[in-house]
C-alpha positions as CSV (number, residue, x, y, z in Angstrom):
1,X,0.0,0.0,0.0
2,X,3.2,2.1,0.7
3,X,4.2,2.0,-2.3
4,X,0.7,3.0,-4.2
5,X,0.7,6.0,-2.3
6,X,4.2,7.0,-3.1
7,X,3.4,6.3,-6.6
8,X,0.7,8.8,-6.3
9,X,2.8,11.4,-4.5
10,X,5.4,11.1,-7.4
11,X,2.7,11.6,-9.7
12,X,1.1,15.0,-8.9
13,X,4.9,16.1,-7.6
14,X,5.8,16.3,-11.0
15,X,3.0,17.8,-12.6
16,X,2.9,21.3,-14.4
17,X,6.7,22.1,-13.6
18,X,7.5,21.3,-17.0
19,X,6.6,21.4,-20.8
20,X,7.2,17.9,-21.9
21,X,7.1,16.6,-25.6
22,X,3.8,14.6,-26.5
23,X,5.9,11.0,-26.4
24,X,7.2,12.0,-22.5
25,X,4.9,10.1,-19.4
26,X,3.0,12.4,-17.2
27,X,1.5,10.3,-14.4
28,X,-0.9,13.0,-13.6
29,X,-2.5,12.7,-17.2
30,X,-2.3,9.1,-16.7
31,X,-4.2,8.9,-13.6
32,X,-6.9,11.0,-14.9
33,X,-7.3,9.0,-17.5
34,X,-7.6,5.7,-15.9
35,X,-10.3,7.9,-13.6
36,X,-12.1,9.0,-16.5
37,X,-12.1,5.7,-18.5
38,X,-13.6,3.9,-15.1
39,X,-16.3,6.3,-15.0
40,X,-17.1,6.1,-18.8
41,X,-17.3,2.5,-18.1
42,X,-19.8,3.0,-15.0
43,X,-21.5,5.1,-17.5
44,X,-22.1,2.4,-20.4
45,X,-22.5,-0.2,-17.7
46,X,-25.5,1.8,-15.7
47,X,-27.2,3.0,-19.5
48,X,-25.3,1.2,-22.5
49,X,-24.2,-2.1,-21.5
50,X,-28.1,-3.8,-21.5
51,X,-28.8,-2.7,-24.9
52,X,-26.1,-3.3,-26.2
53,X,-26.5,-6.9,-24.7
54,X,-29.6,-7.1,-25.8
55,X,-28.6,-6.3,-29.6
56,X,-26.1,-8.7,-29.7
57,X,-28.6,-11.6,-28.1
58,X,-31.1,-10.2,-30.5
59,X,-28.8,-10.4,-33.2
60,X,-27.3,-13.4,-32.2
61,X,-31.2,-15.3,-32.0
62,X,-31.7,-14.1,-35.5
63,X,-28.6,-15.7,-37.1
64,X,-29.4,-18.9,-35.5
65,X,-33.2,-18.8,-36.4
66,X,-31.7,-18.0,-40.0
67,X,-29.5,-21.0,-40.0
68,X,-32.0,-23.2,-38.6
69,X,-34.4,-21.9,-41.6
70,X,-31.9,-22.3,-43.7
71,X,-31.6,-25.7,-42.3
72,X,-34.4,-26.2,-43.0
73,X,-35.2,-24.9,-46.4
74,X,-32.0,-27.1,-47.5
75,X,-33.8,-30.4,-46.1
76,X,-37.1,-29.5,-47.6
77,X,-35.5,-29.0,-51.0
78,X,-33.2,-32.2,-50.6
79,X,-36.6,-34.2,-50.0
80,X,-38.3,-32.3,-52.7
81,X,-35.4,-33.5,-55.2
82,X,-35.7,-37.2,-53.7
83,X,-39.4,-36.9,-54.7
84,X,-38.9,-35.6,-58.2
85,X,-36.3,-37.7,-58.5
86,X,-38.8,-41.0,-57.4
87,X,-41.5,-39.4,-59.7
88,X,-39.3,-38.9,-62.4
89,X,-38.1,-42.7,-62.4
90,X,-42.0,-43.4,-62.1
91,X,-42.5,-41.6,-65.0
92,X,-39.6,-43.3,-67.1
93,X,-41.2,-46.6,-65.8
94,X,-44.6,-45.4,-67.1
95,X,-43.7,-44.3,-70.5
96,X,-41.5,-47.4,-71.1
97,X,-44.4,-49.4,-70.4
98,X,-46.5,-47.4,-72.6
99,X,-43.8,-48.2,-75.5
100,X,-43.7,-51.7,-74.4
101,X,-47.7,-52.0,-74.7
102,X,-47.5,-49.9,-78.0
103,X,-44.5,-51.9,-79.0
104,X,-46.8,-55.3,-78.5
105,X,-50.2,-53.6,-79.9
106,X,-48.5,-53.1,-83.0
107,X,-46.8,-56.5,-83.1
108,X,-50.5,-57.9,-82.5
109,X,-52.3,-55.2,-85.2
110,X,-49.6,-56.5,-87.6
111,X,-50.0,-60.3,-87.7
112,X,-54.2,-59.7,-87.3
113,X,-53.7,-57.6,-90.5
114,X,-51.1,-60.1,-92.1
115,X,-53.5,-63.0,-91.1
116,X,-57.0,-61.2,-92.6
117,X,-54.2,-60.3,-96.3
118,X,-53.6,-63.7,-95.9
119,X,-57.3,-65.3,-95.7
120,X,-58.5,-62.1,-98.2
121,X,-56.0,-63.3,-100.7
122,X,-56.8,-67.3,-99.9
123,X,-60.3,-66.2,-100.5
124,X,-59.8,-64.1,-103.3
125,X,-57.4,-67.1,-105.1
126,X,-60.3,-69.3,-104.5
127,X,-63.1,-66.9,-105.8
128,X,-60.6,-66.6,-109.2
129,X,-60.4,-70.6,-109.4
130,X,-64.5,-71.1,-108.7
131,X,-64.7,-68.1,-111.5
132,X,-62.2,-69.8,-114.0
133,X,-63.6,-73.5,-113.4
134,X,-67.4,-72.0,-114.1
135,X,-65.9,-70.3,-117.2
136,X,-64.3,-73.5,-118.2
137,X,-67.3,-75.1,-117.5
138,X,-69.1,-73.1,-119.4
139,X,-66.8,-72.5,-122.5
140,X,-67.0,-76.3,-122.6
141,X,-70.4,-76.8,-122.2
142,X,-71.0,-74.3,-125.2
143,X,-68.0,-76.3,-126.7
144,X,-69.9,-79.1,-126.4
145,X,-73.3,-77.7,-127.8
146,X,-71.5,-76.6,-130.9
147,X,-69.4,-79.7,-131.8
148,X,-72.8,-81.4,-131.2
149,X,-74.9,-79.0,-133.2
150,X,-72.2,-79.2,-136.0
151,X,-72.3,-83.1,-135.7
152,X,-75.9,-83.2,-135.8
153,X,-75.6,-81.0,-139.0
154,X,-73.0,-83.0,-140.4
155,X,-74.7,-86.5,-139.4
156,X,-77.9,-85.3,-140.9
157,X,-76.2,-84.7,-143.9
158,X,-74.7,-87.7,-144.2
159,X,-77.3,-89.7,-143.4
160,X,-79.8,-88.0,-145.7
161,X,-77.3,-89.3,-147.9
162,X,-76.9,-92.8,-146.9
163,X,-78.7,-93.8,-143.5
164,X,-82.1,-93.5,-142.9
165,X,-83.7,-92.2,-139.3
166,X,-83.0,-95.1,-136.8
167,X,-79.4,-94.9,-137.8
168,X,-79.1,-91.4,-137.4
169,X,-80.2,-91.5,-133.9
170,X,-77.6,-94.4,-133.3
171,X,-74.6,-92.7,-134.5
172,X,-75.7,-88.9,-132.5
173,X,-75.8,-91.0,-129.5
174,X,-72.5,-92.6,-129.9
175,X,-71.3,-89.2,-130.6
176,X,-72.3,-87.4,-127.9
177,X,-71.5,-90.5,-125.4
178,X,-67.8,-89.9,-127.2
179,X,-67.6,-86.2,-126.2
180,X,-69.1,-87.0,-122.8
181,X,-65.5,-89.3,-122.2
């Protein structure tokens, strides 16, 4: 304690006597300034200190409610990807089964229509066939009633000439029995 007091008494001893250069150590100046910087700290403590406090805790609050929203937002949009990511592979899934069933719809529409060419042209081969056998039929059958007409003509001829009626008859039967074979 003996020696706080004498570093006061050396203090204020040396005071005012001289002009000193800013750089020199005046212990009176000091003193008054550690004085006056415990009081401005009194000061802030007593009006300044709580606000200020309170701004920081404030301020403090707000960055961790931002972070936590933050927080948050980031999870929300990290389960929002995960869901467009499942819907999107849903989606894939869905139109490659679409193609698939377009794919097989086609495959099925093409052999049905292959199949009804294929009995249209069977039936149409077959209608061609009936069609040429009738015309056959019937360019022999007028065959026939021609060579027979023209043998009838001819036999009639002949026989005016050399057979008479019950000999005639004979030899057109015969005839026509020949074409019939």
């Amino acid at each position: 304690m003996k020696l706080v007091f004498s570093l006061i008494l050396f203090i204020f001893s040396e005071g005012g006597e001289k002009a000193g250069s800013p750089l020199d150590v005046n212990p009176g100046v000091i003193l008054w300034t550690v004085v006056t910087f415990v009081a401005l700290l009194l000061v802030l403590k007593k009006i300044a200190w709580k606000p200020i406090l309170n701004s920081l805790s404030e301020r403090e609050n707000f960055i961790k409610e931002s972070l936590e929203k933050a927080d948050k937002a980031q999870k929300e949009a990290e389960k929002m990807i995960a869901d467009n990511k499942v819907s999107l592979i849903k989606a894939e899934e869905e139109a490659q089964k679409i193609v698939d069933q377009s794919r097989e719809y086609a495959e099925k529409l093409k052999s049905q229509i292959l199949d009804e060419s294929k009995v249209q042209a069977k039936k149409l081969i077959a209608d061609a066939a009936t069609e040429i056998e009738r015309k056959n039929n019937e360019a022999f059958n007028k065959l026939k009633d021609q060579v027979a007409d023209i043998a009838v003509h001819a036999a009639e001829k002949i026989l005016r000439e050399n057979l008479d009626k019950d000999k005639q008859i004979k030899l057109v039967n015969k005839y026509l029995e020949d074409l019939k074979n």
